[in-house]
FIKOLZA-1660 file (N, C-alpha, C; in steps of 0.1 Angstrom, whole numbers, plus 5000, padded with zeros to 4 digits):
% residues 76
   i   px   py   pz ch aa at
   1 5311 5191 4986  A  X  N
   1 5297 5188 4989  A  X CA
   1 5296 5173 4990  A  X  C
   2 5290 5170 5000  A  X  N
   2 5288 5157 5006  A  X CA
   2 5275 5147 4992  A  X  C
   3 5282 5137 4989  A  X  N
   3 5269 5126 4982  A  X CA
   3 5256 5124 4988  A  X  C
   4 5244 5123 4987  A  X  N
   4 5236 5118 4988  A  X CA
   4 5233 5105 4987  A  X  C
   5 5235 5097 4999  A  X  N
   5 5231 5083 4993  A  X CA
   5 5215 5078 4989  A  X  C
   6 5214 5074 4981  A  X  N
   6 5201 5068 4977  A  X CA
   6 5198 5056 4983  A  X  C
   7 5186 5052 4989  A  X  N
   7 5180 5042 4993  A  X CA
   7 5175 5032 4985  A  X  C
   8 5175 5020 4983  A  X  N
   8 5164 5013 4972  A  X CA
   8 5148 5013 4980  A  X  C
   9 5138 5015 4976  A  X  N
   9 5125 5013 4984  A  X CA
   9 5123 5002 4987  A  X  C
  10 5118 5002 5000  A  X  N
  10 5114 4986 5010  A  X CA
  10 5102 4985 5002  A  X  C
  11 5103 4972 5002  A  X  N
  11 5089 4964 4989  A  X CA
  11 5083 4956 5005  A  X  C
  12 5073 4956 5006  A  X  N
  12 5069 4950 5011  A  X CA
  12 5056 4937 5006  A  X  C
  13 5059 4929 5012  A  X  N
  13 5045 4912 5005  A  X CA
  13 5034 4917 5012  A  X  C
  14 5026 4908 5006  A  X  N
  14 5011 4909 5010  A  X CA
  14 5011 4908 5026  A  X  C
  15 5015 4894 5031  A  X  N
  15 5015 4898 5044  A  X CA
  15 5019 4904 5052  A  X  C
  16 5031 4912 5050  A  X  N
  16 5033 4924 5057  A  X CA
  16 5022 4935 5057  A  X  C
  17 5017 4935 5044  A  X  N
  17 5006 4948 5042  A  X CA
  17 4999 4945 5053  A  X  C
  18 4991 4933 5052  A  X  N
  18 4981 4929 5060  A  X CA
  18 4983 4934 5075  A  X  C
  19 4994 4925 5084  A  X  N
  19 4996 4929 5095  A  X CA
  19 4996 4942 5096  A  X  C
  20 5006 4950 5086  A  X  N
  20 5006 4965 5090  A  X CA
  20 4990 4976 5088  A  X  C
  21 4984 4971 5083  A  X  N
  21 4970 4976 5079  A  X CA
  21 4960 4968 5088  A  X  C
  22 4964 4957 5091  A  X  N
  22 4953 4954 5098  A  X CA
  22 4945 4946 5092  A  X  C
  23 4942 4944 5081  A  X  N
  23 4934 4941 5071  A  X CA
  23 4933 4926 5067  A  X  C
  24 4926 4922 5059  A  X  N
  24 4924 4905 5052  A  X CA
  24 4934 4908 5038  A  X  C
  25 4935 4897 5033  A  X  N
  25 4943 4896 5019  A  X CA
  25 4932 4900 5010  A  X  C
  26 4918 4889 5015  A  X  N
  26 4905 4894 5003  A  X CA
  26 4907 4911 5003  A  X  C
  27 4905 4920 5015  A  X  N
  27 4903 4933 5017  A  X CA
  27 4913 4940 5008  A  X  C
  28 4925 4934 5005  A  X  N
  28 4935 4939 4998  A  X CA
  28 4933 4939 4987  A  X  C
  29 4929 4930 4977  A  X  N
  29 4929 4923 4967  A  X CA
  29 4910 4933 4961  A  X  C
  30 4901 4933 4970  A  X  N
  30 4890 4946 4967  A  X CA
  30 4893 4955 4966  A  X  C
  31 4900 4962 4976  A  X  N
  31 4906 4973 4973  A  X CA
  31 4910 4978 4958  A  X  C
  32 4919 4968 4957  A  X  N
  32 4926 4973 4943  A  X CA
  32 4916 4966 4925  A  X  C
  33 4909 4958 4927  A  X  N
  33 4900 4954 4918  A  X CA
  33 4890 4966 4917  A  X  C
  34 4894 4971 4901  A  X  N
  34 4881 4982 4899  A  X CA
  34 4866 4978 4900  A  X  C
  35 4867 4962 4898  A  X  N
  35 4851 4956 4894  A  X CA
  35 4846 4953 4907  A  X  C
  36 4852 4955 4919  A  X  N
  36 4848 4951 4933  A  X CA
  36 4835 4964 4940  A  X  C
  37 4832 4964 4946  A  X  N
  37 4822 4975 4953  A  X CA
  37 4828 4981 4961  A  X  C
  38 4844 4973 4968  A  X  N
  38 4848 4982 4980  A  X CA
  38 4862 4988 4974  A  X  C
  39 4865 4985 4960  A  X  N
  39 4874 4993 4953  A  X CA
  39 4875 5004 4954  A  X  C
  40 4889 5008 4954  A  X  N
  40 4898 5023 4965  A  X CA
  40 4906 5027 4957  A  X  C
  41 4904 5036 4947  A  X  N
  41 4915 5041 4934  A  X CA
  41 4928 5047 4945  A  X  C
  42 4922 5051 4956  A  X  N
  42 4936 5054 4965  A  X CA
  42 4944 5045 4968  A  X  C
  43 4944 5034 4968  A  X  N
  43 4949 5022 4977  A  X CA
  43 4961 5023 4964  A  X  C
  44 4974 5018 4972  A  X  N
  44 4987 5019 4960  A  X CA
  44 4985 5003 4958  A  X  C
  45 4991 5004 4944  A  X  N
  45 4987 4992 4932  A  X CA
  45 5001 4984 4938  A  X  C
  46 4999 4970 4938  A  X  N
  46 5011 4962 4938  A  X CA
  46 5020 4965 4925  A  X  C
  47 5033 4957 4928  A  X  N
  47 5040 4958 4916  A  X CA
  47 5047 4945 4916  A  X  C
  48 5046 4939 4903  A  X  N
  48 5045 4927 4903  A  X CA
  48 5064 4920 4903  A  X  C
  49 5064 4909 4910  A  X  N
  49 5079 4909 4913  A  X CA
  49 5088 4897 4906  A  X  C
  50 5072 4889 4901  A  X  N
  50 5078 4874 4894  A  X CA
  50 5068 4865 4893  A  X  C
  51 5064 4855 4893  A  X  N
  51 5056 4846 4891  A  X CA
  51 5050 4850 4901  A  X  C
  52 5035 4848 4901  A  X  N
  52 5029 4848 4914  A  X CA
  52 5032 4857 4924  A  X  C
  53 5035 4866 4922  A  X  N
  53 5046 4871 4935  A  X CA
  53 5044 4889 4932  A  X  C
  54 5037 4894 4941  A  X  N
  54 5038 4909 4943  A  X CA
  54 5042 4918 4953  A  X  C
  55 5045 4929 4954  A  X  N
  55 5046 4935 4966  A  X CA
  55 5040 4948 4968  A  X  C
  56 5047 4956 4975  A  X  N
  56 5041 4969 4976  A  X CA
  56 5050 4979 4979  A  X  C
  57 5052 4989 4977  A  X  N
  57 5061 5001 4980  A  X CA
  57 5057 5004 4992  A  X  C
  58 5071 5001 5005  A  X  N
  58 5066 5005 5019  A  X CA
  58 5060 5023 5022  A  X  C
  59 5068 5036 5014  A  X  N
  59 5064 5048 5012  A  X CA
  59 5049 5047 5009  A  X  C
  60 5044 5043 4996  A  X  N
  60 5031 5043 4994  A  X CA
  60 5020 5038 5003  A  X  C
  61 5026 5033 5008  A  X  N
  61 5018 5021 5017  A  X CA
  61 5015 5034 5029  A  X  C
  62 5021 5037 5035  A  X  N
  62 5028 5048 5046  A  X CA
  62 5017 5061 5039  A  X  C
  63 5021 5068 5027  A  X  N
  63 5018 5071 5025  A  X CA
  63 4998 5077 5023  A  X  C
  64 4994 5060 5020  A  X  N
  64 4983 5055 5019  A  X CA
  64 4974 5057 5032  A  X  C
  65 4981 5057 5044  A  X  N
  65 4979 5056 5059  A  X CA
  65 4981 5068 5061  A  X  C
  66 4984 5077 5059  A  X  N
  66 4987 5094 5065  A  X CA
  66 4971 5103 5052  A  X  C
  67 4972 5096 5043  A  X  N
  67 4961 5103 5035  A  X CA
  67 4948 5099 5046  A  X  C
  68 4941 5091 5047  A  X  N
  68 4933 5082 5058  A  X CA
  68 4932 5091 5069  A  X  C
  69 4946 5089 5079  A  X  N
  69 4944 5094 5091  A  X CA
  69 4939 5113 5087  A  X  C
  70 4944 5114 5078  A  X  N
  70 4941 5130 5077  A  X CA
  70 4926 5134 5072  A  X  C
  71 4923 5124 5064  A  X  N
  71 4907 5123 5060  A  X CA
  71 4900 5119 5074  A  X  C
  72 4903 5115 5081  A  X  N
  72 4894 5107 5094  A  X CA
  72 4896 5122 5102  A  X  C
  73 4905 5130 5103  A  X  N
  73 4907 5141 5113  A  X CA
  73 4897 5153 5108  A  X  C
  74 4896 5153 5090  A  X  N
  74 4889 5163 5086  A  X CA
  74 4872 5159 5087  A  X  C
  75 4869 5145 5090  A  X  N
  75 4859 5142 5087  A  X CA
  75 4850 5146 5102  A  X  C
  76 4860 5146 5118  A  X  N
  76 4855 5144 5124  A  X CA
  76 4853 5164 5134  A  X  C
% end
């Protein structure tokens, strides 16, 4: 029987998120603040990588975007 190799998950930075979403950094940073108005318990939480320094799980992210597209299809 053949191994399965494992992947490490693509982390992706803020700016990536951004470009890939489209989005502002503020929009990112609402999102995930519970005390904000446009706070998204769906939005995947950074995970923190060092000083100052976060990223994001590229699946989740992916993931985050297929939940959306499928709410916008059921919506319409």
């Amino acid at each position: 029987m053949a191994a399965q190799l494992q992947t490490a998950p693509t982390i992706l930075r803020r700016k990536q998120v951004e470009q890939r979403l489209s989005i502002s950094r503020t929009t990112i940073y609402s999102r995930i603040n519970p005390k904000s108005q446009h706070y998204d318990p769906t939005f995947p939480k950074p995970i923190d990588l060092g000083y100052r320094s976060v990223g994001w799980i590229e699946s989740e992210i992916d993931a985050w975007i297929a939940s959306r597209i499928a709410a916008s299809r059921a919506a319409a």
